[in-house]
C-alpha positions as CSV (number, residue, x, y, z in Angstrom):
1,X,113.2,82.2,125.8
2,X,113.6,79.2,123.3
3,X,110.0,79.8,121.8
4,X,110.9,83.5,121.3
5,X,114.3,82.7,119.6
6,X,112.5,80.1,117.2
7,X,110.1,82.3,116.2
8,X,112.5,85.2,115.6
9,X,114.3,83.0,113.3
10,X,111.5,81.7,111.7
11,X,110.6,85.5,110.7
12,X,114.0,86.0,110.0
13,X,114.2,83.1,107.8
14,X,110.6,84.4,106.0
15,X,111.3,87.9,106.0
16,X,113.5,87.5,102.5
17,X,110.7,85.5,100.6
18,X,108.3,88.0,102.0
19,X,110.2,91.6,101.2
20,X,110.9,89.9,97.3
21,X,107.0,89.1,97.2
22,X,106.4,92.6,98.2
23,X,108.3,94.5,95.8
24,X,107.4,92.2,93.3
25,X,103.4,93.0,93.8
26,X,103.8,96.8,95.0
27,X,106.1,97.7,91.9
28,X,104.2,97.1,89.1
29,X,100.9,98.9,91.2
30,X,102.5,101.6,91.9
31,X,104.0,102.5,88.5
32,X,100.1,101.7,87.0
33,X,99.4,104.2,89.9
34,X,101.7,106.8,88.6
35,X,101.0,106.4,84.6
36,X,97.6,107.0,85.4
37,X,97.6,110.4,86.3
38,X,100.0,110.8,83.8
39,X,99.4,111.9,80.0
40,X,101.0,109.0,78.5
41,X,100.4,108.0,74.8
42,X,103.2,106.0,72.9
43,X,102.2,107.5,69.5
44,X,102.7,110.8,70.7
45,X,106.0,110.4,73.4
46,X,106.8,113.9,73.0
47,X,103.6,114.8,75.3
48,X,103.4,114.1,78.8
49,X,102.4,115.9,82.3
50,X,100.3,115.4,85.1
51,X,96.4,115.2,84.3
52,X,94.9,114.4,87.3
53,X,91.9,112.4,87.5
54,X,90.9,113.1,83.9
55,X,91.9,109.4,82.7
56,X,89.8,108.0,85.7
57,X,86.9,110.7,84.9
58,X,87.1,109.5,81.0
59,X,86.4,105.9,82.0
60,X,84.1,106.5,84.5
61,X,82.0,108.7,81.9
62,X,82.8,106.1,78.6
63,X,79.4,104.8,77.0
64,X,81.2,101.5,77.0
65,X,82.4,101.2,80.4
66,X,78.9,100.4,82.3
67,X,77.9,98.0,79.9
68,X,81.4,96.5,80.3
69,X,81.2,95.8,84.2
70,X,78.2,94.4,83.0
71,X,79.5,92.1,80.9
72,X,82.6,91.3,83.3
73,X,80.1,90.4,86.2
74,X,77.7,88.7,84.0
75,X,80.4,86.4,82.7
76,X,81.9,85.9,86.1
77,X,78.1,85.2,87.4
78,X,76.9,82.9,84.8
79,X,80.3,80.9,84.8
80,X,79.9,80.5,88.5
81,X,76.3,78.9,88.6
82,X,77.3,76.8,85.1
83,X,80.6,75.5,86.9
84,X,79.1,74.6,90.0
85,X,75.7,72.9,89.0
86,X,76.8,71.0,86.3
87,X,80.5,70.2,88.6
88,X,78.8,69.2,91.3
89,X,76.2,66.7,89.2
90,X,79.2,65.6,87.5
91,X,81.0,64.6,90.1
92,X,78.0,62.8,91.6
93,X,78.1,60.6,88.3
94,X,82.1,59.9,88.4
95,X,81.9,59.1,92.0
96,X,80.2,56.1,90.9
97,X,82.2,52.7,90.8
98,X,82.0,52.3,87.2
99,X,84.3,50.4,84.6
100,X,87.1,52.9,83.3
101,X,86.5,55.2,86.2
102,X,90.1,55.9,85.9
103,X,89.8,57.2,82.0
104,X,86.3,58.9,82.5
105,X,87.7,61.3,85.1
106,X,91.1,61.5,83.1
107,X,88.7,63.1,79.9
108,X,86.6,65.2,82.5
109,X,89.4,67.4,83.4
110,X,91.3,67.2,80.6
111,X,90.0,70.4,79.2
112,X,91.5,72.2,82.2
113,X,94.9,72.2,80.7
114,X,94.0,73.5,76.7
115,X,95.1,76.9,76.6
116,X,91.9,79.6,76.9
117,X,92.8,80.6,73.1
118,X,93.3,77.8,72.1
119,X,90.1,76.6,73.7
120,X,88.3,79.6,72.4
121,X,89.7,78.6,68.4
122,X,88.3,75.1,69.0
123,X,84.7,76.0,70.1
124,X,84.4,78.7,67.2
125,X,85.6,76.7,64.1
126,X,84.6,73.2,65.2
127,X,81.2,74.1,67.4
128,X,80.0,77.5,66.4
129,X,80.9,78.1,63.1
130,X,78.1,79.0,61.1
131,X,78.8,77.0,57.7
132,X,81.1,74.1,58.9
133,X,80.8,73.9,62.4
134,X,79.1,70.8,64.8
135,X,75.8,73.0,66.1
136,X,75.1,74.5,62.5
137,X,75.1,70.9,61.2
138,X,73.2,69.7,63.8
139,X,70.2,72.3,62.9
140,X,70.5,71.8,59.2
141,X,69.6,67.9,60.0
142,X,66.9,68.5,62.1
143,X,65.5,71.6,59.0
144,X,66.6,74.7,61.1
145,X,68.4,77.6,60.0
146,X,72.2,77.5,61.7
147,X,72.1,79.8,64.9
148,X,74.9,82.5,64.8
149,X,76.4,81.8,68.2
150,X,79.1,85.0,68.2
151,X,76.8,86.8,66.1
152,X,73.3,86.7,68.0
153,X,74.3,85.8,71.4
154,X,78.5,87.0,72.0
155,X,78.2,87.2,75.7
156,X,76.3,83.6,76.3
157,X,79.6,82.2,73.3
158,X,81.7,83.1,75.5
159,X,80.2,82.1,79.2
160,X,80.0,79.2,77.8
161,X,83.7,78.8,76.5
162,X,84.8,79.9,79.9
163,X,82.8,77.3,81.5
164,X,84.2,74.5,79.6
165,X,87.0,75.5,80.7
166,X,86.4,75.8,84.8
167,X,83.9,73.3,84.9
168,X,87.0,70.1,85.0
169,X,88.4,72.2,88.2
170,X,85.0,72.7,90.2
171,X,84.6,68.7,89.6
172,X,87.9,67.6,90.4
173,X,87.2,69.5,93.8
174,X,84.1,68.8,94.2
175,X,84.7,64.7,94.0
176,X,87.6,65.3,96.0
177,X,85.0,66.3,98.6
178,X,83.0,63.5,97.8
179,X,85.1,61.4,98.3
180,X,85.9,62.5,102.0
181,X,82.2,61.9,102.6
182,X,81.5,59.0,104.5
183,X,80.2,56.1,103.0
184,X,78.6,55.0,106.7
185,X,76.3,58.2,107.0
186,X,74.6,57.4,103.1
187,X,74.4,54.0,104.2
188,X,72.4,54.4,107.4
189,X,69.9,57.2,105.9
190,X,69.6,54.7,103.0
191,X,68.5,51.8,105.8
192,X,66.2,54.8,107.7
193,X,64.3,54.9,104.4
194,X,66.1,58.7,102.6
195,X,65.2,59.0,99.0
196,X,67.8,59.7,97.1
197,X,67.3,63.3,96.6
198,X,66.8,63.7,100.5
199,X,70.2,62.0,100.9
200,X,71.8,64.8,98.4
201,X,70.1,67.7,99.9
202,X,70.2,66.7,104.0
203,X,73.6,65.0,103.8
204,X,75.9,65.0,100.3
205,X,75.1,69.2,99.8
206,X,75.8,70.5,103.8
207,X,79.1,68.2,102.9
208,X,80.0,69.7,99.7
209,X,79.4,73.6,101.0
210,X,83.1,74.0,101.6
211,X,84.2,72.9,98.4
212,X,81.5,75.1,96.6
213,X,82.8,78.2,98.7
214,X,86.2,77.3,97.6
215,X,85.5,76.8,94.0
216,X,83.6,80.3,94.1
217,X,86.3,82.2,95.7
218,X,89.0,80.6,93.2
219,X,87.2,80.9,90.3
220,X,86.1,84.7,91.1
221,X,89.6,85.8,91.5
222,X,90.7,84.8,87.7
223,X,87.4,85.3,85.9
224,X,87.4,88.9,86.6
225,X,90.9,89.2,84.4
226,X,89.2,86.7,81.3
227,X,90.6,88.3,78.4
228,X,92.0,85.2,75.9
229,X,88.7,83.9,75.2
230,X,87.1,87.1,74.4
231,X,90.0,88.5,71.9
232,X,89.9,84.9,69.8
233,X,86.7,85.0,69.4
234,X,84.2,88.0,69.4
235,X,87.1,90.8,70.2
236,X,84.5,92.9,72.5
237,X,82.1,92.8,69.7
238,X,79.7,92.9,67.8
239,X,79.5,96.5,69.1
240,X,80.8,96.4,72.6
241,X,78.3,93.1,73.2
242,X,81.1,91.1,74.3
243,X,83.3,93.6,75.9
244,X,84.4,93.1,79.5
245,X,86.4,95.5,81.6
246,X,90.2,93.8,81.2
247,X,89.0,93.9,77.2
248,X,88.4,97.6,77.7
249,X,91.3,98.1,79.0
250,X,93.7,96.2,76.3
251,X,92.7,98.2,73.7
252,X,93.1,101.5,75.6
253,X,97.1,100.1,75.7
254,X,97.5,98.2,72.5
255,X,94.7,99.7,69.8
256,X,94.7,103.4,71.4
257,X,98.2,103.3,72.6
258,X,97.2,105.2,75.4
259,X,99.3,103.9,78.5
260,X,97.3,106.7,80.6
261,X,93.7,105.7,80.3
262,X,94.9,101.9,80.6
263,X,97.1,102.4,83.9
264,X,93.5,104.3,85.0
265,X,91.4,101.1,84.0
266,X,93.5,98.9,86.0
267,X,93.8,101.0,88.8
268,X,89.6,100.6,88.2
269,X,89.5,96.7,87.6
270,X,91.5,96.1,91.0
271,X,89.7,98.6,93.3
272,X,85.9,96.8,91.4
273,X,87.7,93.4,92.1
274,X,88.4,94.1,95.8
275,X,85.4,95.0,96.1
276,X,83.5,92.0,94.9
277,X,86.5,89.4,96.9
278,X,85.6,91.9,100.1
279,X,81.9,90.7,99.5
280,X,82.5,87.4,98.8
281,X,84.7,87.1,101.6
282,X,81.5,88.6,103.8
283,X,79.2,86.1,102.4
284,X,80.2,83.0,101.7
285,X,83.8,83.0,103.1
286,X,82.0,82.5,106.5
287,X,82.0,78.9,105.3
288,X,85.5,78.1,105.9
289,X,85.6,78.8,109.6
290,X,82.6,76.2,109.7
């Protein structure tokens, strides 16, 4: 009788937090949910109606929009294997007992906390610019023409932006697994005569599967809405090169002005992004229960 009591008022208790988190997520859906079938333009407020699925049809049939999920999984996919190769080696090397341990893993995820447009500004004028920035001056000394990062190659600018960004987050949880690992298990397959790359892949990767799984899940869930980066530095282009879904969308609702077709591509963007959690979820999410 006491157990059902507590747990009563433990839902009780819950139920608050819960109904506010609710209305606070169901509200804004369902008003994207009603725009979209709606004819909604903010240049021209004097039209409205119901239109059906013509919004959803127009994205659907857009010569952009296919080459934008394109671009929105590429970026999420070639983040992901940057993030976690290069996290995982890095957190190898920080694990290290090294003087200034402290300050090198202080400066590896400081760039976790610069702002992506802020991020993105950096990394065009001091990196990739083609007269003053680092690269161009780099291929100038060694006789080369500067390469035209945003011009020639907008999509790889911009993965690699993005994985500046995430990569400090994938290492700080990937030496945080590292550092779970123990120290006893290297040490006896050292003794037994492991190599060191045997000792990585039969005992330091099995242990650093969770973690990987976690950083993909994580990392999936916020590249899918990367916008910042994209509008600082290539805006979609040149041509729609560049242009991801959530960019697609903005300038439906800011350029256009149509509220309509945007409230449609959202609708889109979550249905494609449950569908690629639901997969995850299916494939590597088995990892957890492990």
């Amino acid at each position: 009788m006491s157990t059902q009591s507590t747990r009563l008022a433990a839902r009780l208790m819950v139920a608050p937090s819960v109904f506010v988190l609710f209305i606070w997520m169901i509200v804004p859906l369902a008003m994207t949910l009603y725009f979209s079938f709606r004819f909604f333009r903010l240049l021209t407020p004097e039209r409205s109606g119901w239109v059906g699925f013509t919004h959803y049809l127009w994205f659907l049939n857009a010569p952009d929009f296919w080459l934008a999920l394109f671009n929105t999984l590429a970026l999420v996919g070639g983040v992901l294997v940057i993030t976690v190769i290069l996290g995982v080696l890095i957190a190898l090397l920080i694990d290290q007992p090294v003087k200034g341990q402290g300050m090198l893993r202080i400066l590896v995820i400081a760039p976790f906390f610069v702002m992506p447009p802020v991020a993105a500004s950096i990394w065009e004028n001091l990196f990739m610019h083609p007269q003053n920035g680092l690269f161009s001056a780099i291929a100038r000394g060694f006789g080369q023409q500067p390469i035209l990062f945003l011009e020639n190659y907008p999509l790889m600018s911009v993965i690699g932006i993005v994985s500046w960004e995430w990569l400090p987050f994938a290492t700080l949880i990937f030496l945080t697994a590292l550092q779970s690992l123990s120290s006893e298990q290297l040490e006896a397959a050292e003794m037994d005569g492991a190599s060191p790359l045997n000792r990585f892949r039969y005992i330091i990767l099995p242990h650093l599967t969770r973690a990987i799984t976690v950083v993909i899940l994580i990392q999936t869930i916020f590249l899918l809405g990367i916008f910042g980066e994209i509008f600082t530095t290539t805006q979609g282009g040149p041509g729609s090169a560049s242009t991801t879904l959530p960019y697609m969308i903005f300038k439906q609702a800011i350029v256009a002005k149509d509220i309509g077709r945007a409230a449609a591509g959202g609708i889109i963007a979550v249905i494609l992004a449950n569908i690629v959690a639901y997969f995850l979820m299916r494939g590597i999410g088995r990892h957890l229960d492990n």
